[in-house]
N, C-alpha and C positions, 0 to 999 in steps of 0.2 A: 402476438395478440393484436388483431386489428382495431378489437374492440373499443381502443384505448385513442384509437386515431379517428374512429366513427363518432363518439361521444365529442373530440375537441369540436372537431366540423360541426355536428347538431350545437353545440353550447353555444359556439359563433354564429350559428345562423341564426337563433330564436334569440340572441342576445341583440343580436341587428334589426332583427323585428320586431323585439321591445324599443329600441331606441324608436325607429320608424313610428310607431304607433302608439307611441308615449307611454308603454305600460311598466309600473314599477315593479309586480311580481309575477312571478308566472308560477303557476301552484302545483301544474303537472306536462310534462311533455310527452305526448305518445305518439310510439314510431311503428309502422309496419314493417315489418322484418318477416323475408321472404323465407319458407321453409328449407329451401338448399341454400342459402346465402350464405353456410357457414358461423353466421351471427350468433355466438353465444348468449342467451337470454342473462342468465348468472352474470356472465362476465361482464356483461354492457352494464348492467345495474351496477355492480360493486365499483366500474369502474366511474359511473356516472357520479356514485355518493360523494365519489373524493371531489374529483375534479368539479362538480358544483359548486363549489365553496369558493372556487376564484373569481364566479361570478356573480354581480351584488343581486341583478335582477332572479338568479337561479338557485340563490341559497335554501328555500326551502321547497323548491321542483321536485316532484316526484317525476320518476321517469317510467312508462305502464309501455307497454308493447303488446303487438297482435300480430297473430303468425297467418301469413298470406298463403297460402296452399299455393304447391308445383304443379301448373299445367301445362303438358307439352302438347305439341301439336304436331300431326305427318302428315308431310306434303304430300306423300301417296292419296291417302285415303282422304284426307280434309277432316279428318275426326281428332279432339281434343280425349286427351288420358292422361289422370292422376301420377306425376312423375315419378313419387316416392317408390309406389307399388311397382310400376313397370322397368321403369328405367329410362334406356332411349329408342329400345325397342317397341314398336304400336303392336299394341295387344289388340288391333282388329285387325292387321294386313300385314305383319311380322317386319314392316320397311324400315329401316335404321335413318331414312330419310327426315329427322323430325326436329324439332326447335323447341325450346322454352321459353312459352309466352310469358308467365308469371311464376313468383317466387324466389328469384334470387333479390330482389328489392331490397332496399330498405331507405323508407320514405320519413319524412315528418308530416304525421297527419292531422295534428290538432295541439295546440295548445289551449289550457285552462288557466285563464289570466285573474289574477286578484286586481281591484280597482286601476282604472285607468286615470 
């Protein structure tokens, strides 16, 4: 369960930038988590509720997430395609030559701070 090791990192990091920026609550944390990233949406929450609690600034943080859609891309053609559906196959010139530009992510994109 990686989920477990992603929440410590994000708790550390928004807990360092409340220090930095003098903020005593932070009322929600939202992460973009990429749709193949593996990231369990359940698991990162359940695992956030607990482990919140060891942090003063993070006690009452909700933690909300937004799934980033797989876009891959073939170096044959230049054309981007929906990864999910396809795969790594380009459904316009059949090349297995292709990359995933977006979707395996998973970023911190906003925090919702109570009083500064």
């Amino acid at each position: 369960m990686h989920e477990l090791g992603i929440v410590t990192y994000v708790a550390k990091a928004v807990t360092k930038i409340a220090e930095e920026k003098d903020i005593e609550k932070v009322g929600a944390v939202i992460l973009e988590i990429g749709e193949v990233s593996g990231i369990i949406g359940d698991y990162l929450k359940d695992c956030w509720n607990y482990f919140r609690k060891r942090y003063p600034v993070l006690t009452e943080a909700e933690l909300q997430y937004e799934t980033l859609s797989a876009v891959t891309y073939c170096e044959e053609c230049k054309e981007k395609y929906a990864t999910v559906q396809y795969g790594r196959i380009c459904p316009h010139c059949g090349s297995g030559r292709t990359y995933l530009l977006t979707g395996n992510e998973c970023n911190i994109k906003e925090l919702k701070v109570y009083g500064t």
